[in-house]
C-alpha positions as CSV (number, residue, x, y, z in Angstrom):
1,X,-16.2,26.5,42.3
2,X,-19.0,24.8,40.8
3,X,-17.7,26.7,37.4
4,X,-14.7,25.4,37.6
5,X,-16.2,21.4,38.3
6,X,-18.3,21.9,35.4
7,X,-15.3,22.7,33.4
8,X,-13.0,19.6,34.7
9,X,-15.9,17.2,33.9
10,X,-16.3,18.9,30.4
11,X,-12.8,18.5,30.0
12,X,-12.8,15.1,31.1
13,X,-15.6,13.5,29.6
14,X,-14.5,15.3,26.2
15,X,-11.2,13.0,26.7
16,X,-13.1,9.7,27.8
17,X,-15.4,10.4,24.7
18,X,-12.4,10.5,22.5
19,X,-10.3,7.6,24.0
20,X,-13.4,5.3,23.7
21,X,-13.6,6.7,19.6
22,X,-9.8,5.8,19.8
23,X,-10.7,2.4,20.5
24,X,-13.3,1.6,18.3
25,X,-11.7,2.8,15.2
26,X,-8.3,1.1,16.5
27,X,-6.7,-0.8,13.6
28,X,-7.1,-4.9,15.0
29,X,-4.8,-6.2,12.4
30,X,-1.7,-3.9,13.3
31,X,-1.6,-3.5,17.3
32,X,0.7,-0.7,18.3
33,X,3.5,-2.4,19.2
34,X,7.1,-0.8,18.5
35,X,10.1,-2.8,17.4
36,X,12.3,-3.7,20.2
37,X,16.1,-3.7,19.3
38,X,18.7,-6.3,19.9
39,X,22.5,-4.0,20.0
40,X,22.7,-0.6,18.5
41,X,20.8,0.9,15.1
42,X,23.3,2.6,13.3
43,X,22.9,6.5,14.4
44,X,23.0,7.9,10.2
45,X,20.0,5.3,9.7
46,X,18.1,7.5,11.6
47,X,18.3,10.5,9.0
48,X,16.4,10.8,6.0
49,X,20.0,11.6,4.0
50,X,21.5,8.3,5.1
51,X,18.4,6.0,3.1
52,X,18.0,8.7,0.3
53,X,21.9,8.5,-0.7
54,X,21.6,4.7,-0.4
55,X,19.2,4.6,-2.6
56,X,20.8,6.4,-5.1
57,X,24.0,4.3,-4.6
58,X,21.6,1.8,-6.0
59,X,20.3,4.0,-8.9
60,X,23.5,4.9,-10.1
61,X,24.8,1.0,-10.2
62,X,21.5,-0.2,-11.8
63,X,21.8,2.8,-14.5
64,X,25.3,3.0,-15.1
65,X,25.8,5.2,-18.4
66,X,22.4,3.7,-20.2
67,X,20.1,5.8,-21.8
68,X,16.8,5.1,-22.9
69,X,12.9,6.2,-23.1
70,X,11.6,7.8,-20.1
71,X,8.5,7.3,-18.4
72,X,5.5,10.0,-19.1
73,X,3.5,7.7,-16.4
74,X,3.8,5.7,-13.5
75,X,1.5,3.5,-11.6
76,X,2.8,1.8,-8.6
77,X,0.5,-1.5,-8.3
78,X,0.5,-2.2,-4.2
79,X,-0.8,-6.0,-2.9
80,X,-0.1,-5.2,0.4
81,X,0.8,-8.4,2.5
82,X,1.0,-10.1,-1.1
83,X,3.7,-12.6,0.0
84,X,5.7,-15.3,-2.6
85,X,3.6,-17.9,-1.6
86,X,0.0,-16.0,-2.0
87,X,1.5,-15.0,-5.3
88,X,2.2,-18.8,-6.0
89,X,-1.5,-20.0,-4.1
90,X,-2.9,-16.9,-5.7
91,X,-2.3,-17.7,-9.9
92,X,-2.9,-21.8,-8.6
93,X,-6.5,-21.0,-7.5
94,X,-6.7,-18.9,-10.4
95,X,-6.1,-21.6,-13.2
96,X,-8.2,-24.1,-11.1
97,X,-11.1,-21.5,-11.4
98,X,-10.6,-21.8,-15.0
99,X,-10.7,-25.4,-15.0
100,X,-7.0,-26.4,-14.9
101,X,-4.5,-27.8,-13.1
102,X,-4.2,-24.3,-11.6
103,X,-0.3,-24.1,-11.3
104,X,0.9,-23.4,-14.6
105,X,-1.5,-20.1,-14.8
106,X,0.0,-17.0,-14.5
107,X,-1.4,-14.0,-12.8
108,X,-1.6,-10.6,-15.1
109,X,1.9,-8.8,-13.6
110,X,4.0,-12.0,-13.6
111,X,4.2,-12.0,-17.4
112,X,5.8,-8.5,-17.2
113,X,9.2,-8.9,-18.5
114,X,11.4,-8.1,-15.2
115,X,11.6,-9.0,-11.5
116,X,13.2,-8.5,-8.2
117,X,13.1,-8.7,-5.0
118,X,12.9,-5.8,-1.9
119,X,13.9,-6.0,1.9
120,X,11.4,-5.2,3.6
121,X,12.9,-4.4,7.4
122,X,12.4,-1.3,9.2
123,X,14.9,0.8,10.8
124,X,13.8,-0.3,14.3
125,X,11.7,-3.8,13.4
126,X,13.0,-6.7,11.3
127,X,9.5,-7.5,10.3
128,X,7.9,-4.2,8.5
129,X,4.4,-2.5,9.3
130,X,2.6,-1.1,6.4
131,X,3.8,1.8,7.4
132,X,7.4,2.2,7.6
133,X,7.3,0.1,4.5
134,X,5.4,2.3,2.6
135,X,7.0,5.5,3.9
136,X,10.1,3.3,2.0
137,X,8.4,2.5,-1.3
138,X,6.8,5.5,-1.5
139,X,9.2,8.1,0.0
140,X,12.4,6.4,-0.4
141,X,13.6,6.6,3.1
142,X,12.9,3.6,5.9
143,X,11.4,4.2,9.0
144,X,10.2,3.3,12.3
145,X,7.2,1.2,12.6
146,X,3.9,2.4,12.8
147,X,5.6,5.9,11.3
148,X,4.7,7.8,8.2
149,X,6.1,10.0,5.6
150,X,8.8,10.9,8.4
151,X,12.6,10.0,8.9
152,X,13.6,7.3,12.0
153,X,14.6,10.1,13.7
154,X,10.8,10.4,15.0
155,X,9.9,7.8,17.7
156,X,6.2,6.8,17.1
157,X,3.5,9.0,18.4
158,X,6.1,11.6,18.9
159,X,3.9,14.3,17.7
160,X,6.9,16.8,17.9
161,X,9.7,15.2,16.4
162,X,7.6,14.5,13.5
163,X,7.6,18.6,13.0
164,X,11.5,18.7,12.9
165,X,12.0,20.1,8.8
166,X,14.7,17.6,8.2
167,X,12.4,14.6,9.3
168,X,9.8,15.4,6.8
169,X,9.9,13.9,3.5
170,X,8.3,13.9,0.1
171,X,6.7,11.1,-1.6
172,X,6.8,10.0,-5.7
173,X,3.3,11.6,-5.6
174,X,4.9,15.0,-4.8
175,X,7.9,14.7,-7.0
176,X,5.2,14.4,-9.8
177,X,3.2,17.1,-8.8
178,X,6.2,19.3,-8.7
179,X,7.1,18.8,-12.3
180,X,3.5,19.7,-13.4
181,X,2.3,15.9,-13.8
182,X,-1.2,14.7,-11.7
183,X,-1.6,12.6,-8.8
184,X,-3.9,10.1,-7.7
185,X,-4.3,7.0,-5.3
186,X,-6.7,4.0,-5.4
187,X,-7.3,1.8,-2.5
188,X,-9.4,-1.0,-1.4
189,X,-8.4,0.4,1.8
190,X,-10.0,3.3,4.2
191,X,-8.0,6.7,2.3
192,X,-6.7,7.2,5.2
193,X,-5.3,3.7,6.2
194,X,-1.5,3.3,6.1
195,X,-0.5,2.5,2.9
196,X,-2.4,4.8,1.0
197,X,-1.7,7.8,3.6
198,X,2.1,7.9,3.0
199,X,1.6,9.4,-0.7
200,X,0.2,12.8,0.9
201,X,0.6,12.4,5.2
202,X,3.4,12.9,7.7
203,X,2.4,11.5,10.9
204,X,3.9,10.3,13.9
205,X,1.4,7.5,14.1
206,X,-0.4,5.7,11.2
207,X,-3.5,5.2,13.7
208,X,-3.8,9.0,13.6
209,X,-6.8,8.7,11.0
210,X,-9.0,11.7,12.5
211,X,-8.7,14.4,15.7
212,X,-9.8,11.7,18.2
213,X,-7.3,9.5,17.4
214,X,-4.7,11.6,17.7
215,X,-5.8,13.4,20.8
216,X,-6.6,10.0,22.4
217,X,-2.3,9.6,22.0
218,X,-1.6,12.4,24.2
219,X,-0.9,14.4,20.8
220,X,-2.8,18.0,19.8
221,X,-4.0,18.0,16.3
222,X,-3.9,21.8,15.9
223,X,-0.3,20.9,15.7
224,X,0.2,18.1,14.0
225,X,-3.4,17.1,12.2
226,X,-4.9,14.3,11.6
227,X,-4.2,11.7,7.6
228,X,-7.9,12.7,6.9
229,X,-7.2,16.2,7.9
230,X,-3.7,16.4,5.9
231,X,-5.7,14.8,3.0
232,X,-8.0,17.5,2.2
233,X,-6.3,20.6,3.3
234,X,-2.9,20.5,3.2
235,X,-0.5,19.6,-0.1
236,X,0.2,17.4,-1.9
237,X,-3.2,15.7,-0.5
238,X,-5.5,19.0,-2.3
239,X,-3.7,18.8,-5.1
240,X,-4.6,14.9,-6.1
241,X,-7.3,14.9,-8.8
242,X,-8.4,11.6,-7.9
243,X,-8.9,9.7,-4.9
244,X,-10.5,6.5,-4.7
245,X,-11.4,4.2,-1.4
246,X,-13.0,3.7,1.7
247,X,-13.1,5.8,4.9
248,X,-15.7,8.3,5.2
249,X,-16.1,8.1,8.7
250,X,-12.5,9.5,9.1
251,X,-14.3,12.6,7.5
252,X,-17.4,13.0,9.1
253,X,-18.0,14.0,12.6
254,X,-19.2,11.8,14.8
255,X,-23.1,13.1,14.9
256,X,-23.3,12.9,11.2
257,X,-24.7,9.8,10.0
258,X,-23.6,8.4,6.4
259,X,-25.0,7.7,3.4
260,X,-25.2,4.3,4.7
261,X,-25.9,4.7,8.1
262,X,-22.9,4.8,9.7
263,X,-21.7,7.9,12.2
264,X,-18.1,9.6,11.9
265,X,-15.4,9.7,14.6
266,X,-14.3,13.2,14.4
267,X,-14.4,15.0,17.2
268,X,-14.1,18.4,15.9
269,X,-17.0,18.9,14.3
270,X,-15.4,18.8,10.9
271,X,-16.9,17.7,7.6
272,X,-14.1,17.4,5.6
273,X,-15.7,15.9,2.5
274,X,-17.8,19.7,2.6
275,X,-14.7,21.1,3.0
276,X,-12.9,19.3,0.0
277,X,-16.0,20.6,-2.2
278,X,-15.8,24.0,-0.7
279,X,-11.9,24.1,-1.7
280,X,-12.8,23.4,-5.3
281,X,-15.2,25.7,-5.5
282,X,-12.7,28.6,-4.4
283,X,-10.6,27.1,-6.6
284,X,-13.4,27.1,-9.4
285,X,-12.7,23.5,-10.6
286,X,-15.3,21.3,-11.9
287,X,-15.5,18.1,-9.1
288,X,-17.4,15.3,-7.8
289,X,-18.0,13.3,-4.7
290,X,-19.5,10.0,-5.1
291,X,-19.8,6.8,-2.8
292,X,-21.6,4.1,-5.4
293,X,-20.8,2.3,-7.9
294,X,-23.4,4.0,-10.5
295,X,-22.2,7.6,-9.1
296,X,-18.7,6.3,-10.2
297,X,-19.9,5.2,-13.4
298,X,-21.6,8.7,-14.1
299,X,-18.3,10.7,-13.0
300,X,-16.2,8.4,-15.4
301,X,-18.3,9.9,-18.2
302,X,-18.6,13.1,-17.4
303,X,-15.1,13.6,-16.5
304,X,-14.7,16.6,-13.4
305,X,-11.4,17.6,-12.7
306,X,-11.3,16.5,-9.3
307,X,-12.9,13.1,-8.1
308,X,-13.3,11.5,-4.2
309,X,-15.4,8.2,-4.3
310,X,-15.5,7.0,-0.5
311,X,-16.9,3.7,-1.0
312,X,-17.6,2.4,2.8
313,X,-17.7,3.9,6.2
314,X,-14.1,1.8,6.7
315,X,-12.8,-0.5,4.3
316,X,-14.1,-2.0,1.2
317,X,-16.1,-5.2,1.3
318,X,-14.1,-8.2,0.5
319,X,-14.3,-8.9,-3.6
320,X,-16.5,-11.9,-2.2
321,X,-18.4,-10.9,0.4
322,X,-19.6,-7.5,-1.6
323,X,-22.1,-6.1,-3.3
324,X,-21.5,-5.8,-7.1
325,X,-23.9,-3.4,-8.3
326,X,-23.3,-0.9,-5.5
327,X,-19.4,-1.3,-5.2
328,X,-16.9,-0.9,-7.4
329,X,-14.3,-3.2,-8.3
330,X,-10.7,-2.5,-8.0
331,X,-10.4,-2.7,-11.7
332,X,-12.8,-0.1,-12.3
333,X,-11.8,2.1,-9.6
334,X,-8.5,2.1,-11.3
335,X,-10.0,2.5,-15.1
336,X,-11.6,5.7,-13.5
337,X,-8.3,7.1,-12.2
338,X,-5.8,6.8,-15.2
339,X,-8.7,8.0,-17.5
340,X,-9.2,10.9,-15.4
341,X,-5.5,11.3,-14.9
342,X,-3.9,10.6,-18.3
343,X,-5.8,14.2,-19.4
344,X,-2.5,15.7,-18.3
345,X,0.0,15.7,-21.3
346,X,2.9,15.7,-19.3
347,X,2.2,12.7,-17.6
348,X,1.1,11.4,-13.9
349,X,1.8,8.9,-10.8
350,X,-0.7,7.1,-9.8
351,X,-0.9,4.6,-6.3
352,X,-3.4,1.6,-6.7
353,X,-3.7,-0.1,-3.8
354,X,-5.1,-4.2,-2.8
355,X,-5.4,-3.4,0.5
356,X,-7.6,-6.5,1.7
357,X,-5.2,-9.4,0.7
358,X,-3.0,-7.9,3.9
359,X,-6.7,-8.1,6.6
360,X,-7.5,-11.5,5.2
361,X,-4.1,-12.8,5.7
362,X,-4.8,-11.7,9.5
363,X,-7.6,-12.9,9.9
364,X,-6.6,-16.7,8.5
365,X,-9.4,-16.3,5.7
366,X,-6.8,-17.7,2.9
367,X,-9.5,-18.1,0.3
368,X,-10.5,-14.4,0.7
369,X,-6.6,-13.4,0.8
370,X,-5.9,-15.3,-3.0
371,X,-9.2,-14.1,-4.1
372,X,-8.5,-10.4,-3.3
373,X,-4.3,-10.9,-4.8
374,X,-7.1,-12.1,-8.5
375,X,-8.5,-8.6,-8.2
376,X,-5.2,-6.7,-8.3
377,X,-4.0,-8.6,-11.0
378,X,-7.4,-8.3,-12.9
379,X,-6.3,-3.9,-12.2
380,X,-3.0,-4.3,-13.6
381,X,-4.2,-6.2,-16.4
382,X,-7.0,-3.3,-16.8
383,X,-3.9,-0.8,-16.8
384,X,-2.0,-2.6,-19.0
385,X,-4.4,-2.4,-21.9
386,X,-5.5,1.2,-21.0
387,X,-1.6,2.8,-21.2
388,X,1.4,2.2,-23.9
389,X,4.0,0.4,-22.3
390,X,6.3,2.5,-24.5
391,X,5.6,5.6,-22.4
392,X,3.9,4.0,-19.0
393,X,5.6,2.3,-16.2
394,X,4.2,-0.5,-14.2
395,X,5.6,-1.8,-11.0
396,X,4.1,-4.4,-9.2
397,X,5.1,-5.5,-5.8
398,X,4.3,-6.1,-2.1
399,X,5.0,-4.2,1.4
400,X,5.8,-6.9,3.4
401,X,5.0,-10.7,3.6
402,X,2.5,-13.0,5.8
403,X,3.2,-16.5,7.4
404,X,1.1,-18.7,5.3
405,X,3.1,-21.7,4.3
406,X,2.3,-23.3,1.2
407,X,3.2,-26.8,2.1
408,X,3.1,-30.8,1.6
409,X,3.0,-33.1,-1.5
410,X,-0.1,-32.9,-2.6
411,X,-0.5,-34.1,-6.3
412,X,-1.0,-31.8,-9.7
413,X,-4.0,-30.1,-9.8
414,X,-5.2,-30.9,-6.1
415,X,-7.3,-28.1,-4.8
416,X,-5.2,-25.3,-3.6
417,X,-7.8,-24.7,-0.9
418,X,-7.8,-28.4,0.5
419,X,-5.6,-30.9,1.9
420,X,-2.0,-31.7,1.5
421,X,-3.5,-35.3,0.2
422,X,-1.2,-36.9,3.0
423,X,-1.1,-36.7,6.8
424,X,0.7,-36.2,10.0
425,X,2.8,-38.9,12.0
426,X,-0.6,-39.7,13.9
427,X,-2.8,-39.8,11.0
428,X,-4.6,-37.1,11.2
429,X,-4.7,-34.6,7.9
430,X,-3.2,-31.0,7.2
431,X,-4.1,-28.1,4.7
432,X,-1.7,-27.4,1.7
433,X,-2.1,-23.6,2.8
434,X,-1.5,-23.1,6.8
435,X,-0.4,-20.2,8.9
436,X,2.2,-20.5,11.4
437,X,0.4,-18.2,13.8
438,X,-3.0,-16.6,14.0
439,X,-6.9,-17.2,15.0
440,X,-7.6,-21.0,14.3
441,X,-5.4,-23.0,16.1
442,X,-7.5,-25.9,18.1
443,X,-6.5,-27.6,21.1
444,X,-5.0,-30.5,20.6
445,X,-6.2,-33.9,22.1
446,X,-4.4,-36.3,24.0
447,X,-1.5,-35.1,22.5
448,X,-2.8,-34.9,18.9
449,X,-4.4,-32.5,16.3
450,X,-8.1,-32.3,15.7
451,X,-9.1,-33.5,12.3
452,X,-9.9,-30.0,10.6
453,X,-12.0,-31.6,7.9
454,X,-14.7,-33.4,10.2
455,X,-15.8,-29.3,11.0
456,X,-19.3,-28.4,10.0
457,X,-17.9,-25.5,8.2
458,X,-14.9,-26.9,6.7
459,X,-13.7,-25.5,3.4
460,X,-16.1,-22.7,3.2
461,X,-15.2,-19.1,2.8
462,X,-14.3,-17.9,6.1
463,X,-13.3,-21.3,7.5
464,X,-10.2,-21.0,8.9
465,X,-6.8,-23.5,8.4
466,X,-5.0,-24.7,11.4
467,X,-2.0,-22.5,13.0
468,X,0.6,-23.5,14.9
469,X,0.5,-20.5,17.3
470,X,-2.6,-19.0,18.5
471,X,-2.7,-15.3,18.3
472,X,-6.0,-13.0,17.8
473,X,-4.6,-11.5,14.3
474,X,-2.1,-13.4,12.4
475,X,1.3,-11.6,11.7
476,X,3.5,-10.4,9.0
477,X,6.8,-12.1,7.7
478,X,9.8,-10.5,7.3
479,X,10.6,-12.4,3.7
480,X,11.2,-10.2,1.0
481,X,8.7,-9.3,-1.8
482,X,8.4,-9.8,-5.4
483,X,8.8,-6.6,-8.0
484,X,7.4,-6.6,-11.1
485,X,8.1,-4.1,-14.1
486,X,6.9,-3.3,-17.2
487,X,7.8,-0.2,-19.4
488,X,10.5,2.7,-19.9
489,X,13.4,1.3,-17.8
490,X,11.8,-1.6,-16.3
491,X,15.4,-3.4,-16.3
492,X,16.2,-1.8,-13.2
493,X,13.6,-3.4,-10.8
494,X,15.7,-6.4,-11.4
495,X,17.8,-8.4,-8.4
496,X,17.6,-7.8,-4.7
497,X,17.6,-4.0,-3.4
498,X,16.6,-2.4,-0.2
499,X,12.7,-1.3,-0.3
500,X,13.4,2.2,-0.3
501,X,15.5,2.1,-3.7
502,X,11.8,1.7,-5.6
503,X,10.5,5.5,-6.0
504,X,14.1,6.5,-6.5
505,X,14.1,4.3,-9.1
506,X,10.9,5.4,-10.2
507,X,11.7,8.6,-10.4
508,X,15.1,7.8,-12.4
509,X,13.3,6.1,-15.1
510,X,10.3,9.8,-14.8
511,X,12.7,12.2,-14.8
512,X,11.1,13.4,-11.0
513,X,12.1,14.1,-8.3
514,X,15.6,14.6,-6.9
515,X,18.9,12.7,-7.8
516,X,19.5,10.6,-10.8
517,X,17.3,11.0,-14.1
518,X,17.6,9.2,-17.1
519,X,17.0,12.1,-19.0
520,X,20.2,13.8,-17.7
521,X,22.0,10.8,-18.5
522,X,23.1,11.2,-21.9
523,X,26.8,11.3,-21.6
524,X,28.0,8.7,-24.1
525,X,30.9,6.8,-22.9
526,X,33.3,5.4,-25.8
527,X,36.0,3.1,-25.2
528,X,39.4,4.2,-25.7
529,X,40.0,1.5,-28.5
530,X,37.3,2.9,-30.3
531,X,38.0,6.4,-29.8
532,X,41.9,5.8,-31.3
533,X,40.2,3.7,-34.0
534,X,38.1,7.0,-34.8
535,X,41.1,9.5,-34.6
536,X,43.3,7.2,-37.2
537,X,40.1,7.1,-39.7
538,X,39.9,10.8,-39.8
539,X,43.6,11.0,-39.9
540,X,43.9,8.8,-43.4
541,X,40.7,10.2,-44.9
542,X,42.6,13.5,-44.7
């Protein structure tokens, strides 16, 4: 009897331990909420075929009977929760930092020589997570939200459905892996965080970073294993040659302590970053694990075959709030990859990710938000000079948007970051960047606004702008996103197209992956006027 308590308590303290590890490493910007539907979803939305020959539909228009260079590399360029207006906000702040008027500047990608626009929905939300989005843009098929690298026909957290053959998909990553080209992803992100995790994971739920997570959801990671997990043992993940980010407690267990300090959240005793050297080792592959800047450095000149750099215990350090001579920028971070990368002749895809625009955004920090959108495009501008553009494609674009407004008449040249320059129907002043909902709103008194700019902290860094409704995280908008393209078939990221049309398109303009490739498209259409204009030459030079 007493064997048996001492088993139940075991049992049950094992699950308290991992609910409250759950908790801690919870995701705050993206609570798990699922989309709530209004009618009926179409029933073929909820297969992977239905999106994938959609997406082709849209290849197949956009192509027609072209031909043209194809595309040895790929890097898709990821602001995530980089909205029109923080592009607009974002080059503005940049030309004022230069000493301009600010809104004639341009940021790196917005020079590229076409644009378009994605829908960014999800098959069960009309306002799109990270994940579902990037299981779109990265997988080609849309999903439910919170869901990754699986069909709509898996509810979230439902750890079997996710198992069902048919649900599981493939990203670009793996399509490029499979016709002998390298993979690699760079985030500012933890590796493991949604966006990133949809180029090598299939999970149920995008929380399901380590074991406790996903045994804290009722799920069993012996059968369906944790995005850290997937990462390092399981293809395409073992297969990347670079990987570049945050997140090493997702890899450690919880006893272990950091290089930093900081303890790990497994549960299972796992070190997964000893087991990722111990896999190279069989594999007897030259490799490196770093987590500094100057260890970063020293890899990029030495060269292994295989590279992890996990930078932070969680997520990088905002650009501005971080340490320069011990963390890496996003433009180095990404120098690093395509040099390690374009070693392969045949080519490679690469995912760089700005991860922090999207946490700033929530967190009503708008400075930090424009500031972090500057980095990416300082990493696109660093691609652009590293790669041809004859043989390297570059797409540009955004997940899903936020709700900051860029409003008011403010003059030329006003500060981007200040006041509208006018004020509201009782006097009382407004920002020209504002959220519609978030942390900051104040209370208002006697029926009217506070004035925002009498604050002891107004303006600075992490001051935060005025919202309209008061929420603990600030939420994504449903608008759609910019693309930007540059390279071998860049014309056909032009117009408006669903999200999960861009790594088909991708792959159309690679030659990877299934469907459409320009390379098999060389049948030459000629008009019939031409072709009788050709038959009655040869028949009077006879």
């Amino acid at each position: 009897m007493r064997h048996n308590i001492a088993i139940y308590m075991g049992t049950f303290t094992a699950l308290v331990l991992a609910g409250f590890l759950a908790l801690a490493t919870a995701d705050s910007y993206h609570p798990d909420e699922p989309g709530s539907v209004r009618g009926t979803v179409r029933s073929d939305e909820l297969s992977a075929s239905f999106w994938q020959a959609q997406a082709q539909a849209t290849v197949k228009r956009r192509a027609g009977t072209k031909t043209g260079p194809a595309a040895r590399n790929v890097i898709l360029f990821l602001g995530d929760g980089m909205s029109v207006p923080t592009l607009a906000a974002a080059r503005t702040l940049l030309g004022q930092r230069r000493g301009y008027t600010g809104e004639e500047a341009e940021l790196s990608f917005e020079s590229f020589p076409t644009s378009g626009l994605s829908k960014t929905y999800c098959v069960n939300a009309q306002v799109a997570d990270s994940a579902c989005s990037a299981t779109a843009y990265l997988c080609g098929v849309k999903a439910n939200q919170g869901t990754l690298g699986v069909s709509a026909s898996v509810p979230r957290s439902d750890c079997g459905a996710s198992l069902e053959p048919t649900a599981r998909l493939q990203s670009i990553a793996a399509w490029a892996l499979a016709d002998g080209r390298d993979a690699g992803l760079v985030t500012t992100t933890r590796v493991t965080h949604a966006s990133p995790a949809a180029t090598f994971a299939r999970a149920a739920n995008r929380n399901w970073e380590n074991d406790a997570s996903v045994r804290a959801d009722g799920a069993d990671p012996q059968q369906c294993p944790d995005i850290a997990t997937q990462l390092i043992t399981e293809n395409p993940g073992r297969q990347f040659k670079v990987i570049l980010g945050g997140g090493r407690r997702e890899f450690l267990p919880r006893h272990v302590v950091d290089e930093e300090g900081s303890n790990g959240t497994r549960t299972d005793g796992r070190n997964l970053i000893d087991e990722w050297r111990s896999d190279k080792i069989e594999r007897n592959v030259t490799h490196s694990y770093v987590w500094n800047r100057e260890q970063l450095l020293s890899a990029n000149a030495t060269m292994p075959e295989y590279l992890i750099g996990l930078f932070e215990s969680s997520h990088l350090r905002y650009n501005m709030l971080t340490n320069p001579t011990t963390e890496p920028s996003l433009a180095e971070l990404t120098e690093v990859a395509i040099r390690m990368l374009q070693r392969n002749d045949k080519g490679f895809f690469l995912f760089v990710e700005g991860g922090r625009i999207d946490h700033a955004h929530h967190s009503n920090y708008a400075e930090l938000a424009l500031d972090e959108t500057i980095e990416l495009s300082a990493a696109v501008s660093r691609a652009a000079e590293l790669l041809d553009e004859r043989d390297s494609l570059l797409v540009v674009t955004a997940d899903h948007a936020h709700v900051m407004s860029y409003n008011g008449y403010a003059a030329r040249g006003s500060n981007i970051l200040g006041t509208a320059r006018a004020a509201d129907r009782d006097g009382v002043p407004y920002m020209t960047l504002s959220y519609t909902n978030g942390p900051g709103f104040r209370a208002h008194v006697e029926g009217k606004r506070v004035d925002i700019t009498t604050e002891g902290k107004y303006g600075s860094m992490q001051w935060r702008s005025h919202v309209d409704v008061p929420l603990s995280s600030e939420t994504h908008g449903g608008d759609d996103v910019a693309v930007f393209a540059r390279g071998p078939q860049h014309a056909l990221f032009s117009g408006l197209y669903e999200q999960n049309a861009i790594p088909h398109l991708m792959a159309y303009a690679a030659c990877i992956g299934p469907g459409e490739h320009v390379c098999n498209n060389a049948n030459i259409v000629i008009p019939l006027s031409s072709l009788l204009s050709s038959l009655i030459l040869i028949i009077f030079c006879r």
